[in-house]
ZAMARGU-4260 file (C-alpha; in steps of 0.2 Angstrom, whole numbers, plus 5000, padded with zeros to 4 digits):
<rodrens>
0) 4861/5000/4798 | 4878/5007/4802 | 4881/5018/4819 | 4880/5037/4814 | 4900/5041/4817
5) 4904/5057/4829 | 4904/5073/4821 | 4923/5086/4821 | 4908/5098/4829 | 4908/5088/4846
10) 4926/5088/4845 | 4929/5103/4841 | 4918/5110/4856 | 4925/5101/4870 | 4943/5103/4864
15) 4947/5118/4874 | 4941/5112/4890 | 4950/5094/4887 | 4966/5102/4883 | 4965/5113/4901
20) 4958/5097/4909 | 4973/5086/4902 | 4985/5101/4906 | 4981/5103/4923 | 4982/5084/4927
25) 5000/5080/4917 | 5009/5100/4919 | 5015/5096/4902 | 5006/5105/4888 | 5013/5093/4874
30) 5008/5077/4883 | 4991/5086/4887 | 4988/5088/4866 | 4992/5070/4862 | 4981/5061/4877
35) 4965/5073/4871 | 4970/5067/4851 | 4972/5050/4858 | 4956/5052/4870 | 4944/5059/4852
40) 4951/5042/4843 | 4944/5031/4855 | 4929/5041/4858 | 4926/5040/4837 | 4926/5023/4837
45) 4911/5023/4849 | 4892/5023/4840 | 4886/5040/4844 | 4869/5032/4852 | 4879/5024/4866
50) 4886/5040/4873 | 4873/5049/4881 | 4888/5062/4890 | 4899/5065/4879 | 4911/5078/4890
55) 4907/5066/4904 | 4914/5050/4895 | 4928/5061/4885 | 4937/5068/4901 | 4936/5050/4911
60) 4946/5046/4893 | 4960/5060/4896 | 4960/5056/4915 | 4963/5035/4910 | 4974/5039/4896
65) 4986/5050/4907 | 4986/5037/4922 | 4990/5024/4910 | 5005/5034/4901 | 5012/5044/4919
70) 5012/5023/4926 | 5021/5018/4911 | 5033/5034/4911 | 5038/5028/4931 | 5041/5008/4925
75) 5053/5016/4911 | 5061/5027/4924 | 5064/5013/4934 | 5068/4998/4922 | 5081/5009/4917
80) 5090/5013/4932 | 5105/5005/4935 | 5104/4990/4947 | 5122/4994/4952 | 5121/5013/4956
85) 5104/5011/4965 | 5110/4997/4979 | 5126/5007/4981 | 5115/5021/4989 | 5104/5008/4999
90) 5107/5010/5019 | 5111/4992/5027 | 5098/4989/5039 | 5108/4973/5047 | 5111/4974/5064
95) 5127/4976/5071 | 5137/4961/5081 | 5138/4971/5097 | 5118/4977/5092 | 5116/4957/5089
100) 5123/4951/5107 | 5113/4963/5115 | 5097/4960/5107 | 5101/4937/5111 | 5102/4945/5129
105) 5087/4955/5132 | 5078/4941/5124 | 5087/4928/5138 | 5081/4942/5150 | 5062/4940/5142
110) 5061/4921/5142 | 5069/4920/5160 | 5054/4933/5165 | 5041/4924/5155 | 5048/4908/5164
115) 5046/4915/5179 | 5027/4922/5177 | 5013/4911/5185 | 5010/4895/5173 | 4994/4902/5164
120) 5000/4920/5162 | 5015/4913/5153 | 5004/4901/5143 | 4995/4912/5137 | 5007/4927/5130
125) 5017/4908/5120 | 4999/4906/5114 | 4995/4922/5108 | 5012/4929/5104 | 5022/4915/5098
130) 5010/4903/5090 | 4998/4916/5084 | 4982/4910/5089 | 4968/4922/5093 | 4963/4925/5109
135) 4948/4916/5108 | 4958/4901/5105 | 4968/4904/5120 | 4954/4906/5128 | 4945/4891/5125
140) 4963/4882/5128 | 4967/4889/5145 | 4946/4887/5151 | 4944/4906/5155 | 4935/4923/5146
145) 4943/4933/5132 | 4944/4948/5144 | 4954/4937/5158 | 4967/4933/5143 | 4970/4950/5138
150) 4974/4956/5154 | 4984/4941/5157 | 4992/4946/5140 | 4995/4963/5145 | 4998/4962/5162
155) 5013/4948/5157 | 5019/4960/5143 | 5024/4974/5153 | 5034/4963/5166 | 5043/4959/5151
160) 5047/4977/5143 | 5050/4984/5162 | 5063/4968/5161 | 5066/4975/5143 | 5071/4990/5147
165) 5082/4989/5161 | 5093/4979/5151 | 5097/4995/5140
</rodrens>
């Protein structure tokens, strides 16, 4: 037995509301009639049995169909931008030389003051802060509680950004 097809009647009474639904989301009244004539050709071709809300299912149609073409409207917009023009614009986010130097010495400053912190205290901010482990896993290395690393951590980091700062 063949699926009864949709009737123009079920159509034709949720146009109106479609039209305002796909206006509101696009801005664009032309774009708006051809997502809701797009959105009823894809709704035909479902058996009328299997729709049990038929405005429901329609405007999640218009909704999907208008992502889909406003996504494919911003990857033509930039696939046709010229690579050329667009770097041209792009700030460079390199550091200076002089910004260089002075970064290599307030990280001399940093390790001279993590060298010069108690053994464990400067174990643990290597651990955590330079070989990424967890501080569970310093933990268990250095024998102590999680909360005695963290304030180790802490308590070794703003050494090093008072030492920080005072290079500036």
């Amino acid at each position: 037995m063949k699926p009864k097809p949709l009737s123009s009647d079920l159509y034709e009474a949720h146009r109106s509301g479609l039209l305002s639904y796909a206006r509101r989301l696009s801005g664009d009244s032309v774009l708006a009639e051809d997502v809701v004539q797009d959105a009823w050709v894809l709704f035909a071709r479902q058996p009328a049995h299997a729709i049990s809300s038929p405005g429901n299912y329609l405007r999640t149609i218009v909704r999907n169909l208008l992502m889909t073409r406003l996504r494919r409207a911003k990857i033509e917009r930039i696939s046709d931008t010229d690579f050329d023009v667009v770097t041209a614009t792009v700030a460079d986010d390199a550091a200076s030389p002089e910004e260089t130097v002075a970064a290599r010495e307030t990280m001399t400053r940093v390790i001279d003051a993590l060298d010069a912190l108690p053994a464990r205290q400067a174990d643990a901010i290597r651990m955590y802060h330079f070989e990424g482990m967890k501080l569970r896993e310093v933990a268990a290395m250095l024998g102590v509680s999680i909360p005695m690393v963290h304030g180790l951590i802490t308590e070794g980091l703003a050494i090093c950004n008072r030492i920080r700062k005072e290079g500036q």
